[in-house]
C-alpha positions in Angstrom: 0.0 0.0 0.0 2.6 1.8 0.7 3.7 2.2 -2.7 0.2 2.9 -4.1 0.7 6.1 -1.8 3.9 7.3 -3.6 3.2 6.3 -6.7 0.0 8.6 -6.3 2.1 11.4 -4.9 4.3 11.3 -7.2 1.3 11.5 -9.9 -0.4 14.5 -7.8 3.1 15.8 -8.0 3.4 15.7 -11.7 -0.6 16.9 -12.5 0.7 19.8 -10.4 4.0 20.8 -12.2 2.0 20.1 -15.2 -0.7 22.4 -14.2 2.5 25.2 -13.5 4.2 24.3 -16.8 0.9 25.1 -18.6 -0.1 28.2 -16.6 3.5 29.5 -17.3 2.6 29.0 -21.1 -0.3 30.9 -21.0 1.4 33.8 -19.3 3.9 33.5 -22.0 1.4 32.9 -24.8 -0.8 36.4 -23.3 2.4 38.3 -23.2 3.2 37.6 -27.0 0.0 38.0 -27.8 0.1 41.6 -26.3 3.1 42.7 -27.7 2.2 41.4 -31.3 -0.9 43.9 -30.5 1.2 46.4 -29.7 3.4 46.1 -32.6 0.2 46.0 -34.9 -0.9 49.0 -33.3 2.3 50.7 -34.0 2.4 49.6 -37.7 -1.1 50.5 -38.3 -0.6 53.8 -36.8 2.7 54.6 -39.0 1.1 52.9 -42.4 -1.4 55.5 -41.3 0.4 58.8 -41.3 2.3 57.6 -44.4 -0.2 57.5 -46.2 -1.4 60.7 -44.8 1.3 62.1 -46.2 1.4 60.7 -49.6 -2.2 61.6 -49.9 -1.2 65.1 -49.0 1.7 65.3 -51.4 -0.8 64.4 -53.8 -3.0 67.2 -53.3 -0.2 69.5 -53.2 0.8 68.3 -56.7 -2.9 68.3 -58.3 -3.1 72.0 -57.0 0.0 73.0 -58.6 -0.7 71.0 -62.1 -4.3 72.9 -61.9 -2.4 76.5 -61.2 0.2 75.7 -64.3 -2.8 74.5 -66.5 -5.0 77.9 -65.6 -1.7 79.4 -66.3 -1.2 78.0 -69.5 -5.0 78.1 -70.6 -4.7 81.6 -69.9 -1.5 82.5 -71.9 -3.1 80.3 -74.7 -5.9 82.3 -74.6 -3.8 86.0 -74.9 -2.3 84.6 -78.0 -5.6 83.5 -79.9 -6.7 87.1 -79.1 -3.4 89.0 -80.3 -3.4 86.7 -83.4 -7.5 87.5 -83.8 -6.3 90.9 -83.6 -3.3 90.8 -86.2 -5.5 88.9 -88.8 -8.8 91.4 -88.5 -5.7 94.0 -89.0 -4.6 92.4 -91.8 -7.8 91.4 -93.3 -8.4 95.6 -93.1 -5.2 96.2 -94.9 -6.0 93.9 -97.6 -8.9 92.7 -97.9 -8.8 91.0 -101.7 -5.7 88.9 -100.5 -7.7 88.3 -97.8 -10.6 87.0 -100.1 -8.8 85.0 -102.5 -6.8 83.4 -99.6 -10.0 81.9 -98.4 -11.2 80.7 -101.7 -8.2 79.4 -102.3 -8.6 77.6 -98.7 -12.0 76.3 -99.3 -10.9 74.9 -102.7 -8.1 72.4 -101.1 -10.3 71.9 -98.5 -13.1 70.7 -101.0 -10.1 68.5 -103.4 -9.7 66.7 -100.3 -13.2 66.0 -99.4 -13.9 64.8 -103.0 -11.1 62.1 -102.9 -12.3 60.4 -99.8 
């Protein structure tokens, strides 16, 4: 009987260090598991004021393409009228040329139309 009695001490025993080794585990296993939270958190948080940031680059750039287009559109717009202006002026000066260069326009313009 005797033995019986150690044998089942010796089995309480190792339930019992079992029972430690597992809850030490856990505790392990709940610390990783918080500090791959953490580090989640913190890659989250920097992915999130990257792209912040590229977003805002993005804007900046679209605002100054708009301003250079305006810009352009503008400038583009001066010329047409200083060219409108130069041809009325010329068109004043001479107006036959003026005449026959359109006739002569609308006749290539017509060649063309006819081959097609």
């Amino acid at each position: 009987m005797a033995e019986f009695t150690e044998t089942a001490a010796a089995a309480a025993r190792r339930q019992n260090g079992g029972a430690a080794a597992r809850l030490a585990n856990e505790e392990q296993m709940q610390e990783q598991i918080s500090k791959l939270q953490d580090e989640l958190k913190s890659v989250t948080e920097k992915l999130t004021k990257l792209t912040e940031t590229r977003v805002e680059q993005a804007r900046s750039t679209a605002r100054h393409l708009v301003r250079s287009g305006q810009q352009i559109a503008d400038d583009l717009s001066n010329q047409a009228g200083d060219y409108e202006g130069q041809l009325e002026e010329a068109i004043r000066e001479r107006p036959i040329v003026a005449v026959a260069g359109a006739i002569g326009i609308g006749f290539i313009i017509a060649s063309l139309l006819r081959r097609h």
